[in-house]
TORLUM-727643 format. One record per residue (C-alpha): residue number from 0; x, y, z. Coordinates in steps of 0.25 Angstrom, whole numbers. Example, Ala and Ser with C-alpha at 12.3 -4.5 7.8 and 13.67 -1.06 7.14 Angstrom:
2
NODE   n    c1    c2    c3
NODE   0    49   -18    31
NODE   1    55    -4    29
***
This chain:
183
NODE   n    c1    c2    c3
NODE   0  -207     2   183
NODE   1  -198    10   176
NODE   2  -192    24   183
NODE   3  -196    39   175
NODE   4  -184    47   178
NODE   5  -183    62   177
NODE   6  -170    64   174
NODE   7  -166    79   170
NODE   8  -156    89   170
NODE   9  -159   102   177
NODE  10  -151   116   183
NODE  11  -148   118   198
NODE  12  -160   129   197
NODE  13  -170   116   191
NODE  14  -171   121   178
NODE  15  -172   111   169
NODE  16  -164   115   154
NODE  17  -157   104   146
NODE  18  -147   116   142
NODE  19  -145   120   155
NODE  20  -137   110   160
NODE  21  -123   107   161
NODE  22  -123    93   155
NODE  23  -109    87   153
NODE  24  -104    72   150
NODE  25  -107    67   164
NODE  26  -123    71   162
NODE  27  -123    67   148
NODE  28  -117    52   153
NODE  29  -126    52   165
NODE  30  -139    55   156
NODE  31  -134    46   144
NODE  32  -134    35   157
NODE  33  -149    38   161
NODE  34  -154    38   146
NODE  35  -148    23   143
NODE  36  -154    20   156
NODE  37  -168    23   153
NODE  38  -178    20   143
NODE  39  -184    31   139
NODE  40  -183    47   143
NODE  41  -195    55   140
NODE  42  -195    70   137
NODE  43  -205    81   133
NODE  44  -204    87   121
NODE  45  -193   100   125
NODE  46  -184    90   129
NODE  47  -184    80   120
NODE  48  -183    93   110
NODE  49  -170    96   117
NODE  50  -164    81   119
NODE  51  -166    80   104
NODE  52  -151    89   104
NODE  53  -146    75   108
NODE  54  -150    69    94
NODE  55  -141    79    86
NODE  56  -128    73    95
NODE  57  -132    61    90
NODE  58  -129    65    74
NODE  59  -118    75    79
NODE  60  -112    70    91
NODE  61  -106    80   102
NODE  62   -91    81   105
NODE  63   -95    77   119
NODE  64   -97    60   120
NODE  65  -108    61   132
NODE  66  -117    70   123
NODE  67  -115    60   113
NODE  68  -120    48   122
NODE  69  -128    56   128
NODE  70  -135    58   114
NODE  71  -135    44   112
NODE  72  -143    39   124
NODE  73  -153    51   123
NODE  74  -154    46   108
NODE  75  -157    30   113
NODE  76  -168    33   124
NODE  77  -181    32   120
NODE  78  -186    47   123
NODE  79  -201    50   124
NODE  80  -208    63   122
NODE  81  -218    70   128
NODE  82  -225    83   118
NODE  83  -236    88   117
NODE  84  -231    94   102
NODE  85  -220    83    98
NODE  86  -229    71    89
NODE  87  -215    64    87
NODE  88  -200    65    88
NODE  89  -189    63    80
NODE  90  -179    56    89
NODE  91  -179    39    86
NODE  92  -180    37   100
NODE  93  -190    48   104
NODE  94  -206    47   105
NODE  95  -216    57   109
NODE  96  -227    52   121
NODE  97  -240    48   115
NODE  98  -246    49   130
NODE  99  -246    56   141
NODE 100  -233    59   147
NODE 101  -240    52   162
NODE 102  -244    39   153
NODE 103  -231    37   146
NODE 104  -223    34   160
NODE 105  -233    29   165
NODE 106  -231    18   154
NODE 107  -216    19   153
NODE 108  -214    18   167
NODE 109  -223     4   167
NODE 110  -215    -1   155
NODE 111  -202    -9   158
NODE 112  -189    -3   157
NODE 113  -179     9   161
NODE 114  -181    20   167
NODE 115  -187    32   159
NODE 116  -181    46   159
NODE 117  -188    60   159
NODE 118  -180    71   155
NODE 119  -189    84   152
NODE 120  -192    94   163
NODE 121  -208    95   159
NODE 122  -209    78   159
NODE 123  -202    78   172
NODE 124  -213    90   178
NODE 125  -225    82   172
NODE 126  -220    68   176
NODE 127  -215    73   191
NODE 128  -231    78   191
NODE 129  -235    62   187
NODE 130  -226    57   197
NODE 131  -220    48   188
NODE 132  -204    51   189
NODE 133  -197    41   196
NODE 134  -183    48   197
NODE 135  -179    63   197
NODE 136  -164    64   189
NODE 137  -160    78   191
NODE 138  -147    83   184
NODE 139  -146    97   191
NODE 140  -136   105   184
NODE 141  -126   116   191
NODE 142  -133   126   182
NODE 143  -143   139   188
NODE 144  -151   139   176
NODE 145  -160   152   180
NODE 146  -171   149   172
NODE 147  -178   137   165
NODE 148  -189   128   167
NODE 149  -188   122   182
NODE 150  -189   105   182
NODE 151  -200   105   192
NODE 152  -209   116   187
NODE 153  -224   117   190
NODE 154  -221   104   201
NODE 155  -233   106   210
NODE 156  -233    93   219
NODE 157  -221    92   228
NODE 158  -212    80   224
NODE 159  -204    73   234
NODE 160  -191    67   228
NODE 161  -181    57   234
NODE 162  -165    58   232
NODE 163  -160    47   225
NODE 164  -145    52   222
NODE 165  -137    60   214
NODE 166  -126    63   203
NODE 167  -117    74   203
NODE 168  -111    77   190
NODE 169   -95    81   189
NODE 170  -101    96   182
NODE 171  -109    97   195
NODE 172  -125    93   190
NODE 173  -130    84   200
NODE 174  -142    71   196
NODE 175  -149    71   207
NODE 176  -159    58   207
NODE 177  -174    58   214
NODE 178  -186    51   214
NODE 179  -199    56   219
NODE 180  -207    52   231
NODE 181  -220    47   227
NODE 182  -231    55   236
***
């Protein structure tokens, strides 16, 4: 069975803000790494709004090489999103859900394959409620955001989660890898 992986970035103070971090080519390699790894990352529809920046790198590439491959693999993954307003996208390698968000891994995770990736804050919060993430993947970044949307908002069952390890990147965010305790 495959592993559903929540794998964002987030800020010391547990905002989670794409534009909040401080990615630089260490992350950007480290994240290209996950995405060829996987077989899928699933996103809701704010997210996958933002990640479509990755697309304009792809006609106009950046000056900086791991934004570029960064591009590329986020380009290859199949992405699947989740909306309630979205009735199809744009991106070749993107499709919106037809089902519910709980019967969609239910059926991926059954499916042979690589692991799947969740990258949005709200599919993390609804999924985490399912008790269907496998491993937590938490890039905290050494940034106090002061405000924002917090990662584990409206969380009302305590969640138990084991260490796994950690990855401390040379501009000081640390990947710090869990996987719950099933109760």
């Amino acid at each position: 069975m495959r592993k559903l992986i929540a794998a964002i970035n987030m800020t010391l103070d547990g905002v989670c803000d794409h534009t909040a971090g401080l990615p630089d080519e260490e992350i950007h390699q480290h994240y290209e790494e996950l995405l060829g790894e996987a077989d899928a990352i699933l996103y809701g529809r704010i997210t996958y709004q933002l990640m479509e920046f990755w697309r304009t790198l792809l006609e106009n590439p950046s000056e900086e090489k791991s934004m570029n491959d960064f591009a590329i693999a986020i380009d290859k993954i199949p992405k699947i999103v989740f909306s309630h307003t979205l009735n199809h996208v744009e991106w070749n390698s993107a499709t919106v859900a037809k089902r519910s968000l709980e019967e969609e891994i239910l059926e991926l995770k059954q499916q042979s394959g690589r692991d799947i990736l969740v990258g949005s804050r709200s599919l993390i919060i609804q999924l985490m409620k399912l008790n269907l993430i496998d491993e937590y993947q938490l890039c905290i970044h050494p940034v106090v955001a002061g405000s924002g949307l917090p990662l584990f908002e409206n969380i009302e069952a305590r969640t138990i989660l084991t260490f796994i390890k950690t990855k401390t990147f040379r501009g000081g965010a640390v990947l710090i890898y869990y996987k719950p305790i099933q109760q």
